[in-house]
C-alpha positions as CSV (number, residue, x, y, z in Angstrom):
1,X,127.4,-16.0,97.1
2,X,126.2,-19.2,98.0
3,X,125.4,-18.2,101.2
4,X,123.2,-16.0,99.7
5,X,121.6,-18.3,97.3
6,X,120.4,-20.2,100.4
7,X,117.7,-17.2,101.0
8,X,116.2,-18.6,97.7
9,X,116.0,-22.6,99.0
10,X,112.3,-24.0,100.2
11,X,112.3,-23.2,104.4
12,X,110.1,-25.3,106.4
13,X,109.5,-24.3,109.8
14,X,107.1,-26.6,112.2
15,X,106.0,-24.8,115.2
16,X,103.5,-25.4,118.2
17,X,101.3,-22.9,120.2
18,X,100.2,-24.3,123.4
19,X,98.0,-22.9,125.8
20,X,100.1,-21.0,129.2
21,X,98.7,-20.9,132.4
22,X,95.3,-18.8,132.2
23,X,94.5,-19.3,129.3
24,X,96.9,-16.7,127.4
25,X,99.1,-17.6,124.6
26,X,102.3,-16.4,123.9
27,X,102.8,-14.3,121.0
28,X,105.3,-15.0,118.0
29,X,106.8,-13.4,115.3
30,X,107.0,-15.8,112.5
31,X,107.5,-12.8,109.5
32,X,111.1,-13.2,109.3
33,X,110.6,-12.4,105.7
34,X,109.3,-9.0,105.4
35,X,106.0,-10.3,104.3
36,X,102.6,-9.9,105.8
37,X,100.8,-13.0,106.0
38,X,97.6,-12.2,107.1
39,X,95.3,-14.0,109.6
40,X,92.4,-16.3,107.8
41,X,90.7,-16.8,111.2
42,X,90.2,-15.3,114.1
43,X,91.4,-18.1,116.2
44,X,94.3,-18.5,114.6
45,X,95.4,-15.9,117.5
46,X,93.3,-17.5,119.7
47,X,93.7,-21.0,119.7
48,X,96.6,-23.5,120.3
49,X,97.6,-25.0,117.2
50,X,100.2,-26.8,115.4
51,X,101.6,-25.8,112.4
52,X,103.9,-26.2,109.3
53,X,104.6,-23.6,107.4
54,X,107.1,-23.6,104.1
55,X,108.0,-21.0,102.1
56,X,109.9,-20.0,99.0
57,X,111.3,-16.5,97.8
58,X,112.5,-15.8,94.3
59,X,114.8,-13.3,92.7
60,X,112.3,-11.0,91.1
61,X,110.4,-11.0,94.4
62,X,107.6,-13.1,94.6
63,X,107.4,-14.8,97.9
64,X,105.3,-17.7,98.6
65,X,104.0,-19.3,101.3
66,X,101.8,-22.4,102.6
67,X,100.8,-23.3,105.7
68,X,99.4,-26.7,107.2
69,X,97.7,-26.2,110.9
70,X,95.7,-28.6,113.1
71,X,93.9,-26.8,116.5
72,X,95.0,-28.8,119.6
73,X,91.4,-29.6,120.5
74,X,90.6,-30.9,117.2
75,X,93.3,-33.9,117.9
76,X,90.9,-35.8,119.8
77,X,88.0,-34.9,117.5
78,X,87.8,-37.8,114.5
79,X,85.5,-36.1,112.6
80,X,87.6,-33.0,113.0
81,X,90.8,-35.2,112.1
82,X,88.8,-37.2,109.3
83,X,88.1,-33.4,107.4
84,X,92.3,-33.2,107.7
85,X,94.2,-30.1,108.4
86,X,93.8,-26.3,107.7
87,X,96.2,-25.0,105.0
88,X,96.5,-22.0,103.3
89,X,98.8,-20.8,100.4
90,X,99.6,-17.0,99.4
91,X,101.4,-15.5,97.1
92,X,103.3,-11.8,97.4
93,X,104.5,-9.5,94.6
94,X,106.1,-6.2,94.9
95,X,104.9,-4.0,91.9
96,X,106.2,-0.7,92.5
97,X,109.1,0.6,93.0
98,X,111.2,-1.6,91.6
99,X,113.4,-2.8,93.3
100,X,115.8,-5.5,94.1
101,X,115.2,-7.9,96.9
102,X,117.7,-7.7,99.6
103,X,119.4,-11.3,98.2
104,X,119.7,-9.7,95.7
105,X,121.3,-6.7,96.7
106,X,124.0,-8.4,99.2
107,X,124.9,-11.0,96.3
108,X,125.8,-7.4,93.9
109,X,127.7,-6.1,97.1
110,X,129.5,-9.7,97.2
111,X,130.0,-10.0,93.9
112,X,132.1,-6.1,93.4
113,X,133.8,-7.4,96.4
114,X,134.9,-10.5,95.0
115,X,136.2,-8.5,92.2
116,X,138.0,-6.6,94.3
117,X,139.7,-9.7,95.8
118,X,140.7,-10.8,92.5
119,X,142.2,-7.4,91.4
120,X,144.4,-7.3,94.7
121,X,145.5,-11.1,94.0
122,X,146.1,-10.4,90.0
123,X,148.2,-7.2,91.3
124,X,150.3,-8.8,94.4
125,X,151.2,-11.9,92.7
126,X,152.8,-10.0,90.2
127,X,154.4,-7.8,92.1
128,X,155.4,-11.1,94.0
129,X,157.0,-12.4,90.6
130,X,158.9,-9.1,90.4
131,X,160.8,-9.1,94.1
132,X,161.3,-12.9,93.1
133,X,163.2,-11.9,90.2
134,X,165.1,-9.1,91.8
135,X,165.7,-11.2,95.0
136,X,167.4,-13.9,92.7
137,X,169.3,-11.4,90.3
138,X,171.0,-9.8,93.4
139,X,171.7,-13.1,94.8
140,X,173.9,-14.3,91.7
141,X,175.3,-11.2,92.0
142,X,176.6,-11.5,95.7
143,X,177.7,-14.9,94.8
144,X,180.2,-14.0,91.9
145,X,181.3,-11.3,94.5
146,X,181.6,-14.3,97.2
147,X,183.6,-16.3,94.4
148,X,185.8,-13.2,94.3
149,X,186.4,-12.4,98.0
150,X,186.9,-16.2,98.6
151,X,189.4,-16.2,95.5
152,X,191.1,-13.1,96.9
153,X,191.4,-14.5,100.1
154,X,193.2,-17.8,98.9
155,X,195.4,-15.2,96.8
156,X,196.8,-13.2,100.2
157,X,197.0,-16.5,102.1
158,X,199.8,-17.5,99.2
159,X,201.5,-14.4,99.3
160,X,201.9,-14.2,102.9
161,X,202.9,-18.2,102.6
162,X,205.5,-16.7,99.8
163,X,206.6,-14.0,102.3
164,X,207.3,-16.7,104.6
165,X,209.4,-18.9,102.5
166,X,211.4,-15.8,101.4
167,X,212.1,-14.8,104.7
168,X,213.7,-18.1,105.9
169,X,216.4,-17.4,102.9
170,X,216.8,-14.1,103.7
171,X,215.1,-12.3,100.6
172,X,212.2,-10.8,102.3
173,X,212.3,-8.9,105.8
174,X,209.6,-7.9,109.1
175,X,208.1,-5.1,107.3
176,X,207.3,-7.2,104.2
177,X,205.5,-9.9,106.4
178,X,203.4,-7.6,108.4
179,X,202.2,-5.9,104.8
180,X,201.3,-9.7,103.8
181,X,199.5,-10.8,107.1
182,X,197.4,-7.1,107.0
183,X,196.4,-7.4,103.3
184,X,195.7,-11.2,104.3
185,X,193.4,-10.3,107.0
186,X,191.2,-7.5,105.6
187,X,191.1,-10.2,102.8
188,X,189.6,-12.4,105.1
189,X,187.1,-9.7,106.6
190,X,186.3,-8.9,103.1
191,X,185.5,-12.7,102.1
192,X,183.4,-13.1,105.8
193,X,181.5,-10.0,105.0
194,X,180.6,-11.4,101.8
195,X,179.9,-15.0,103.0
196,X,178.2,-13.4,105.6
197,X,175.7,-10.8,103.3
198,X,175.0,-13.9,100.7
199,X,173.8,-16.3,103.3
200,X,171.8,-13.4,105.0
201,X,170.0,-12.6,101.8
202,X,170.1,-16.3,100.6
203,X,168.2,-17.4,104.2
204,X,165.5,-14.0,103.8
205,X,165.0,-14.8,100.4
206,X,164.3,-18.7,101.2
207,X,162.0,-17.7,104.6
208,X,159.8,-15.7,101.6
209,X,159.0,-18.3,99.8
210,X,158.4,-20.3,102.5
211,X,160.9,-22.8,102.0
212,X,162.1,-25.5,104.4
213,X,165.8,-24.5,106.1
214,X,167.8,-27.5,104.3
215,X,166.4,-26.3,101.1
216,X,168.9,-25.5,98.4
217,X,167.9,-23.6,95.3
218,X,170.5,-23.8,92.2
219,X,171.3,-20.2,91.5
220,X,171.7,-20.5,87.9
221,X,172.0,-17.0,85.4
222,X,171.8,-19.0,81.9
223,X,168.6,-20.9,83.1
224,X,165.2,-21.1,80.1
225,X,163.4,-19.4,82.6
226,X,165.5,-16.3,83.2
227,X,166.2,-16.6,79.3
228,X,162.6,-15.6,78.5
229,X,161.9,-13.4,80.9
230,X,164.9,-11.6,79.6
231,X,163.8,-11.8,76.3
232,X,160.2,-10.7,76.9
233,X,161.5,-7.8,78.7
234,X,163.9,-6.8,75.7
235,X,160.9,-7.0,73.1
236,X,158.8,-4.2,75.3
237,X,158.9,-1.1,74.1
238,X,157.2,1.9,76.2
239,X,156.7,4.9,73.0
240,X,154.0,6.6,74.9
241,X,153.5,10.4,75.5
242,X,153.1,11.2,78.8
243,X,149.3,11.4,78.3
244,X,149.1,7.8,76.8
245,X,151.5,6.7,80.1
246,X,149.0,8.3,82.5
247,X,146.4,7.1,80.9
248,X,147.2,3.6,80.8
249,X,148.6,3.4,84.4
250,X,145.2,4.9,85.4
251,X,143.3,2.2,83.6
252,X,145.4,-1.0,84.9
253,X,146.1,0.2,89.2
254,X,144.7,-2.1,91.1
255,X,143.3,0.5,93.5
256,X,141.5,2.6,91.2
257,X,139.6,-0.5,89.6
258,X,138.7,-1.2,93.1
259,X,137.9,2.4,94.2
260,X,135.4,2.3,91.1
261,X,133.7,-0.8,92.6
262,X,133.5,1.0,95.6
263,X,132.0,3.8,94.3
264,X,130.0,1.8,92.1
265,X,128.1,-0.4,95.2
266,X,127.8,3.3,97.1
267,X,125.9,5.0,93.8
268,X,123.2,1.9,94.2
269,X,123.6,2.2,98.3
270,X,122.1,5.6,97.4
271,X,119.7,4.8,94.2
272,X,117.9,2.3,96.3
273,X,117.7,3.7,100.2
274,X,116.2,6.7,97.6
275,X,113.9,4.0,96.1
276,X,112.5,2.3,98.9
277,X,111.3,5.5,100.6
278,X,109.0,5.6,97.6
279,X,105.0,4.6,98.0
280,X,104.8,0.9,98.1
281,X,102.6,-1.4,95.6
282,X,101.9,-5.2,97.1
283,X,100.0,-7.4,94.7
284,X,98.9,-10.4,97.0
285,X,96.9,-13.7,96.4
286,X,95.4,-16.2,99.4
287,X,93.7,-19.2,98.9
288,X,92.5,-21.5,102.3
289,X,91.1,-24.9,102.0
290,X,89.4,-24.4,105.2
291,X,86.1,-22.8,103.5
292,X,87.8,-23.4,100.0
293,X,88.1,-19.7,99.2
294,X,90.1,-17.3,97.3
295,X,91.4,-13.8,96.6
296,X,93.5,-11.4,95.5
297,X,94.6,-7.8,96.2
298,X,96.4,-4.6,95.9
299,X,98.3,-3.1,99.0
300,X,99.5,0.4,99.2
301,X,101.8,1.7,101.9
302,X,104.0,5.0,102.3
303,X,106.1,6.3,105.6
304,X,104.9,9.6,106.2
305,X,107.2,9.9,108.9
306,X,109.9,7.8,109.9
307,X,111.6,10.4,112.5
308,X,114.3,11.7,110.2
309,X,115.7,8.0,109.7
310,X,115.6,8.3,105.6
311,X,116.7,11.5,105.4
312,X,119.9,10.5,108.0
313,X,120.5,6.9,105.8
314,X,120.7,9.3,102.6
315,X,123.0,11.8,103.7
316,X,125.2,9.0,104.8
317,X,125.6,7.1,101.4
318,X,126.0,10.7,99.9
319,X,129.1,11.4,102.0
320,X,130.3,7.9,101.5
321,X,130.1,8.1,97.8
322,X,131.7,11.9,97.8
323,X,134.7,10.6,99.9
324,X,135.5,7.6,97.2
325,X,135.1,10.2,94.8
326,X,137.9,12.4,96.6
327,X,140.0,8.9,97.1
328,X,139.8,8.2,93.5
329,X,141.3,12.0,92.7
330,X,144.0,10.9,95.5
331,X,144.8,7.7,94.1
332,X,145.1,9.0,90.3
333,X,147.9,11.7,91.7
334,X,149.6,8.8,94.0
335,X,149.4,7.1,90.0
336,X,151.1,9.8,88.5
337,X,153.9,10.4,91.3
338,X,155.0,6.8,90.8
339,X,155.1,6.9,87.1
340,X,157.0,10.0,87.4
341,X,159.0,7.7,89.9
342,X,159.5,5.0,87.5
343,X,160.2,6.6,84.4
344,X,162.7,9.0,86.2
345,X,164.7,5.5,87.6
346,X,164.6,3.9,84.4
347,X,166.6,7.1,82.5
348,X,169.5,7.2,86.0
349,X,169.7,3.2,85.4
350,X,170.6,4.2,81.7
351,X,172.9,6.1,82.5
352,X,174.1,4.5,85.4
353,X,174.6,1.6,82.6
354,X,176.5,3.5,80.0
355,X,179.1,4.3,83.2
356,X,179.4,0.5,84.0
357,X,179.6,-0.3,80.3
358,X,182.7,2.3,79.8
359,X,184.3,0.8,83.2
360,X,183.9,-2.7,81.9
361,X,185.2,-1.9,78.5
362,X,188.5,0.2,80.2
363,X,188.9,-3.4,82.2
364,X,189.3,-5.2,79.0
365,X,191.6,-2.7,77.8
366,X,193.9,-3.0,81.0
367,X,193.7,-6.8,80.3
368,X,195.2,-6.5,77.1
369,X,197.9,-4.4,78.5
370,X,198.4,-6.1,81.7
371,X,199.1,-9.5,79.6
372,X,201.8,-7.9,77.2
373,X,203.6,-6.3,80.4
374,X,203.5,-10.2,82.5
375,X,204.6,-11.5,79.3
376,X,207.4,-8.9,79.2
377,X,208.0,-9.7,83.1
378,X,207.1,-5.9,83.9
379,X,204.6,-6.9,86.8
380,X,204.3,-9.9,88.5
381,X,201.9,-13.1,88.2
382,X,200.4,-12.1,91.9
383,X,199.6,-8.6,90.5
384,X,198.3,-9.7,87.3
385,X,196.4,-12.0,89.6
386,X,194.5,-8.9,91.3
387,X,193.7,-7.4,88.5
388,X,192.3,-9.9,87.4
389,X,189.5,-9.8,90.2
390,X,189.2,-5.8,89.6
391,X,188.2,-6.8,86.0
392,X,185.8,-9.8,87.0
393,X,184.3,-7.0,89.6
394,X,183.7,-4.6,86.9
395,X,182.2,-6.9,85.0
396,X,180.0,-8.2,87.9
397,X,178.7,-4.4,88.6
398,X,177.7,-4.3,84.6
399,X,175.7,-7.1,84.7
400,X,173.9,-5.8,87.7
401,X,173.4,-2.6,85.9
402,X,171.6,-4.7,83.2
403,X,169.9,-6.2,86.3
404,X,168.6,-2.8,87.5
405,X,167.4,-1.8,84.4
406,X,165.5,-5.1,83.9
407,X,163.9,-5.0,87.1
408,X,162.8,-1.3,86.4
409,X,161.2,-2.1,82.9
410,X,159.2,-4.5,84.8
411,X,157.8,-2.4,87.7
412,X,156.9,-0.3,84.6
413,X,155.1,-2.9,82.5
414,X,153.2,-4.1,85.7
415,X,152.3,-0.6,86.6
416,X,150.8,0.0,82.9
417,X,148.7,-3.3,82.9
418,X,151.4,-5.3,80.5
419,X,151.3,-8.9,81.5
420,X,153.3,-11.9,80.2
């Protein structure tokens, strides 16, 4: 835009016309503004000169222009330099059609494109927010699971220590160590796996944000943040018919806001390629110091024929506008399939909740009965030990249930324009 805005600044241009060899002068084009300046004198084509011209163009269209010149072969002349130079000052006005300038027509391009910008940024850095929050939920999760697989290790590596001991005094035999040393090593595989999977994640998740190697992030679940988001989440409530759900994600995609812009910069591609081909009304004004005269004027001008070129640049915009029309049907049904999507993952992560809620709460129950039988010496410490980790597991899987479901409701509040 401020690029633009230059085209409205004062432009000075100073410029000489010497003679060539025979006497022939080479011919310029100094119009670059679309205006026609007009020649006061005849020897202004004619004769070497010097000049400085400035000019100034404003938003509704007036265009102005004055122009200082001195003939070469008046330099030497003192009563030719003692009268001073030639200037000249004129004045342009479209009347008819109306129209904007071109400025003015690149700065309303610029400015739907810049909205456009801002709708993609607005859209990807909350979609941004979202992986964020899924990338750190699934990371707290695959470090309780570490926690477990490293605790579960440390629990084989005792028993097969236990094993050994018992051995030595006779009270355990071959068969009982090779059991110990296998559950002991697919413990360890199981605890590397994990190790391995955390880090991996931990390391992709870090190289997204663009965070230096030695970086460590605290991976905290109780944290204010997480707390609010939590809660904001919680408080939404999506009561819509399936009307009001298309309706709203319709409104609020990023790509059919912007489609509209495009269509919206194509409909005045075509009003105004249609509007220029119309008969042309100049007003004009002059005024020279050189005989101290004056005058104004109307100019008409039409194309009769431009060779096909209007009717070519019409049909163009037509079919440009007509194929954002056809996107925009295209982008509404690509709206609706991911709704559908959406709303369809958020009922299986209810479920898939309820299932990890009636696991979780069978695990407590086997707690409760696993501690009266250790208490009654029916099972040992070591196997009350292991289920112990099957109970923490269960629990671990419900909380990333919640996690799912959390993550869902948030892809859906995005998609239907709700922002925190």
């Amino acid at each position: 835009l401020d690029l633009i805005d230059t085209e409205y600044g004062f432009k000075t241009k100073l410029s000489a016309n010497p003679i060539i060899a025979g006497g022939f002068e080479k011919q310029t084009d100094d119009n670059s503004n679309g205006t026609d300046e007009g020649d006061t004198t005849s020897e202004n084509s004619t004769s070497p000169k010097i000049s400085m011209k400035t000019t100034k163009l404003f938003s509704n269209g007036l265009f102005l222009q004055s122009e200082i010149s001195i003939k070469e072969e008046d330099l030497f002349d003192l009563e030719k330099l003692s009268e001073g130079p030639d200037s000249t000052f004129s004045a342009t006005k479209n009347l008819y059609p109306i129209l904007p300038i071109t400025p003015e027509q690149e700065k309303y391009f610029t400015f739907n494109n810049l909205r456009k910008a801002r709708e993609n940024l607005i859209w990807q850095q909350e979609y941004k927010k979202i992986e964020f929050l899924e990338s750190y939920f699934n990371l707290l999760r695959l470090q309780e699971k570490l926690t477990l697989a490293e605790i579960n290790f440390k629990y084989a590596q005792d028993d097969l220590n236990k094993i050994i001991k018992k051995i030595k005094i006779g009270e355990a035999g071959e068969r009982q160590e090779i059991e110990a040393r296998i559950a002991l090593k697919k413990a360890e595989i199981n605890f590397l796996q994990a190790q391995n999977t955390f880090l991996q994640q931990k390391n992709r998740w870090y190289l997204n944000l663009g965070l230096p190697e030695k970086t460590e992030v605290p991976l905290v679940e109780d944290s204010p943040f997480l707390k609010e988001i939590v809660k904001w989440v919680d408080s939404l409530e999506f009561n819509f018919k399936e009307e009001e759900f298309t309706e709203l994600a319709v409104e609020n995609y990023y790509k059919i806001k912007n489609n509209l812009l495009d269509q919206d910069s194509a409909q005045k591609e075509v009003e105004w390629n249609l509007t220029k081909n119309k008969p042309q009304v100049d007003l004009y004004g002059v005024y020279s110091s050189k005989d101290n005269t004056w005058g104004v004027g109307i100019e008409l001008s039409y194309d009769i024929f431009d060779g096909g070129k209007q009717k070519i640049e019409d049909e163009g915009y037509q079919v440009k506008l007509e194929n954002l029309k056809d996107d925009y049907l295209q982008i509404v049904s690509e709206v609706k399939l991911e709704l559908y999507d959406l709303t369809n993952q958020q009922e299986i992560n209810n479920l898939n909740l309820e299932e990890k809620l009636m696991s979780w709460e069978k695990a407590k129950l086997e707690e409760e009965s696993y501690q009266m039988q250790l208490k009654q010496g029916l099972i040992s410490d070591s196997e009350f030990q292991y289920k112990m980790l099957e109970w923490q597991e269960s629990e671990i899987n419900l909380k990333s249930a919640k996690d799912e479901i959390l993550i869902n409701k948030l892809r859906l509040a995005h998609f239907l324009g709700f922002r925190k």
